[in-house]
N, C-alpha and C positions, 0 to 999 in steps of 0.2 A: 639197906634195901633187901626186904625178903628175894631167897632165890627164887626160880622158876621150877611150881610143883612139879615137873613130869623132871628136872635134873635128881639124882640120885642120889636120896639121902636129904633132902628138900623140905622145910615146912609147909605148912598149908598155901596159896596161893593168899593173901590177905585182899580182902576186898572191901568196901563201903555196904555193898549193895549186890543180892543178888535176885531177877528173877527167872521162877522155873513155871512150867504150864504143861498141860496137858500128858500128866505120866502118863497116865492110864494106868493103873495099879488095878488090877485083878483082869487084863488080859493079858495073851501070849502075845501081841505085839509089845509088850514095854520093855525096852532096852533097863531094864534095872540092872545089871549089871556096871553097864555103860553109868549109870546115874550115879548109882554107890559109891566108884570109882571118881566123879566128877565130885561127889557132896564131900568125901572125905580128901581129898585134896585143895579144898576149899574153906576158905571162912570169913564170914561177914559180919558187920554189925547188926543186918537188917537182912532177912530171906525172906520174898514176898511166894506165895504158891498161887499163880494165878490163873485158877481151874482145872477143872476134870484131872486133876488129881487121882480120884478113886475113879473108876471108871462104873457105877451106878448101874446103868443102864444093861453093861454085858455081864455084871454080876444076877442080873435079876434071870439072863437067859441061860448061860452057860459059867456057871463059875466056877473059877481060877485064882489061886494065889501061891503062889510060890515060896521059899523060904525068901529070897533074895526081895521080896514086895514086903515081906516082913519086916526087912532089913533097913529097907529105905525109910519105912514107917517110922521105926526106932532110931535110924540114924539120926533124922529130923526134929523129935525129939529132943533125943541128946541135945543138938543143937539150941534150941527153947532150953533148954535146963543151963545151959552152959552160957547161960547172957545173953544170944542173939536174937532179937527183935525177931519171933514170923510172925507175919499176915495171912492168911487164908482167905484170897477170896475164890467163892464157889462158885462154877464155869456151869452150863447145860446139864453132861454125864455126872454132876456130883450135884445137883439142883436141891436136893435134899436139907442138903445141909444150909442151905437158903433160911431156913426156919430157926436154923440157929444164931442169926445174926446178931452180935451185941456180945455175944459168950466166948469165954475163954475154955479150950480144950488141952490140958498139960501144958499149959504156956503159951499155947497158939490161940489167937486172936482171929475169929471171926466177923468178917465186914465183908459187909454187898459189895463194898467198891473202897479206894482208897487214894487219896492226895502226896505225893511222893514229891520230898524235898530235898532238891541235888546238895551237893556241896556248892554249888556254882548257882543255887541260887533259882533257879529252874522249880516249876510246878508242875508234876504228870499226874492228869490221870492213871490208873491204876484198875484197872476191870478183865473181866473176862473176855469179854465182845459178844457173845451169842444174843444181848440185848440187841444188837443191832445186824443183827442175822434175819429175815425178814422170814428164811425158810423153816429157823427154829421158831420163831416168833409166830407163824401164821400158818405153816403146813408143817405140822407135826412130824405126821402121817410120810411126807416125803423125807426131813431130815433123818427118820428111821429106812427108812429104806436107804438113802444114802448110806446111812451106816453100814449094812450089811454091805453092799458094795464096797464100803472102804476096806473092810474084813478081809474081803477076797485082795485086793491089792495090797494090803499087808503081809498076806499067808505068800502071795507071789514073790514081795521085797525078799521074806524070809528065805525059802528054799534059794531066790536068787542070791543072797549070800552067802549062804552057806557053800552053796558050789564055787565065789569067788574067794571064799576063805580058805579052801581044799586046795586054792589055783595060787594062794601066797597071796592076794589080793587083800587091801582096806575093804570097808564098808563102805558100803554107797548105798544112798536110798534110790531104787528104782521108783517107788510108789510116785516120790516127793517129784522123779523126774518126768513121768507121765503125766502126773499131775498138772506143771507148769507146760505141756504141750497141748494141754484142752485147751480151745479159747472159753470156752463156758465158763472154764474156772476162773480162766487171766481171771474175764470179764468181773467174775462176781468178786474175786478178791480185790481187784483198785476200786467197787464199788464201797466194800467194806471199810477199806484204809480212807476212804472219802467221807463216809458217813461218823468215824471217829476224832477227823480230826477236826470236822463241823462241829460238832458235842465239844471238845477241846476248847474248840475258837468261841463259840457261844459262851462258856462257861469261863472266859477270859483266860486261857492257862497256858501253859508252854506245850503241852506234848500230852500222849499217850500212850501207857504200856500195854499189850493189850496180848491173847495167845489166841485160842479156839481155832484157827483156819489153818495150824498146822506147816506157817511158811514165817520162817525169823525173816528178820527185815531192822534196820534201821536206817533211816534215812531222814532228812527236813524238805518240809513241803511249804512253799509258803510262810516262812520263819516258822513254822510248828514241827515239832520234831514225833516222828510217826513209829515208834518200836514194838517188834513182835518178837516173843520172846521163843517161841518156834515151839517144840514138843521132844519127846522121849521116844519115839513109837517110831521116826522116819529119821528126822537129822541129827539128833540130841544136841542139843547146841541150848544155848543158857543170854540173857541178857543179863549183864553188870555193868555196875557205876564202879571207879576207881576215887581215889581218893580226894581227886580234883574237882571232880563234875562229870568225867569223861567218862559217856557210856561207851560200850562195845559189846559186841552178841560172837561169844565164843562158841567154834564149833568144836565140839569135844574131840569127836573119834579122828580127827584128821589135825590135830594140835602134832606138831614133828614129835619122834619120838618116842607117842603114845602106841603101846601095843599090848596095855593091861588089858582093856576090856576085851579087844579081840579074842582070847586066851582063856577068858573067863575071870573076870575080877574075884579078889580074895571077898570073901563075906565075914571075917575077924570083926571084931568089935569096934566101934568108933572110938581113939584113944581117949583115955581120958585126961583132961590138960586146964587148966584154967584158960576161960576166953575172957578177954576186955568188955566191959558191959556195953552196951551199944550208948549212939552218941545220942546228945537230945533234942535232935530234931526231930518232929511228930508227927505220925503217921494219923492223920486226918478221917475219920469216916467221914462220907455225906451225902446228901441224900441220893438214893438208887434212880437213875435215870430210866426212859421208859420200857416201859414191860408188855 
């Protein structure tokens, strides 16, 4: 049995299956330190990236990249060279890369959407969700302004941590908990989780993994199993499959223990090691649901 990465001295955490969403790489909100630390104590057969990834959109206004966005870029990489299966699918903020679907980038496989086969047997969708976002889908105009409001509640999360880091304090997302106190939001988020797992159920399947609304989740609704893989930028938290079948959505920064990234994670090189080729069960594209 591999150890537990955060015990001392530790291999990687072995996984089946990992997915991550919405880094946002090229803003000041993305916990890349936090992620580097999570990517390099980790390893899968299969790493899905699903969505806003690059973050597109804040690069066009104000741009930002850090060494450490660098880092993440290249670690992920490595990983693709080193035998593990990624997927790329591209979320709203990375919509660009929409254009390049069917193409492989250094190893990474670009697909609209993707069919996800458990060990147990299980069939997930695999998507961004902003398809079934009505406000990206039909007012532009307002998901942009959203945005900039989200900015502000970001820059808030920020300085409020930093004061609770000065006070010996964990991270905690403020944004993530304001968030869950609008009913505006509940409301639109269990509409969202509603309208995927209909797509789900239509399309005959067991579940969906799905990121964009920035709140992990897993849970079964109706014998369909509803996962969000959360984001980089508020909770850092990750969905994975273990070896069984058995998903679970790890919260990084609050794993006991953990107080690399606090600290500022190391930015060294991802070692280099042979990994296992991934197994061969197939990662499906098909056809792009509506737009």
């Amino acid at each position: 049995m591999n150890a537990h990465p955060l015990d001392t001295g530790a291999e990687a955490l072995e996984l089946r299956t990992i997915w991550i969403s919405d880094l946002h790489l090229g803003t000041r909100g993305c916990k890349a330190e936090f992620l580097l630390d999570f990517l390099r104590r980790t390893h899968s057969q299969r790493l899905y990236l699903v969505g806003d990834i690059v973050d597109g959109w804040r690069l066009r206004r104000s741009p930002y990249w850090s060494h450490a966005h660098g880092e993440v870029v290249q670690t992920i990489l490595a990983k693709a060279r080193a035998g593990t299966s990624v997927v790329y699918v591209p979320g709203n903020h990375d919509e660009a890369l929409r254009d390049y679907v069917g193409q492989r980038f250094g190893g990474v496989a670009v697909l609209r959407e993707a069919i996800h086969h458990t060990a147990d047997g299980k069939r997930l969708l695999v998507v961004h969700g902003d398809q079934y976002d009505g406000i990206v889908q039909y007012h532009r105009w307002l998901a942009l302004l959203g945005d900039h409001a989200y900015c502000f509640a970001l820059a808030l999360n920020h300085w409020f941590n930093r004061g609770r880091k000065l006070l010996g304090y964990p991270y905690w997302s403020l944004s993530a908990f304001l968030k869950q106190r609008v009913k505006n939001a509940v409301d639109f988020i269990t509409r969202f989780e509603s309208e995927l797992l209909r797509e789900a159920k239509e399309r005959g399947l067991d579940g969906v993994v799905c990121g964009h609304i920035h709140k992990a989740e897993l849970r079964e609704v109706d014998g369909l199993i509803y996962a969000n893989d959360g984001d980089w930028v508020e909770s850092c938290t990750a969905l994975v499959e273990h070896f069984d079948g058995r998903l679970e959505v790890l919260d990084w920064p609050s794993l006991e223990g953990h107080r690399l990234a606090l600290q500022g994670a190391s930015t060294e090189p991802l070692p280099k090691r042979q990994r296992r080729r991934a197994a061969a069960a197939p990662v499906t594209p098909t056809e792009s649901p509506r737009t």
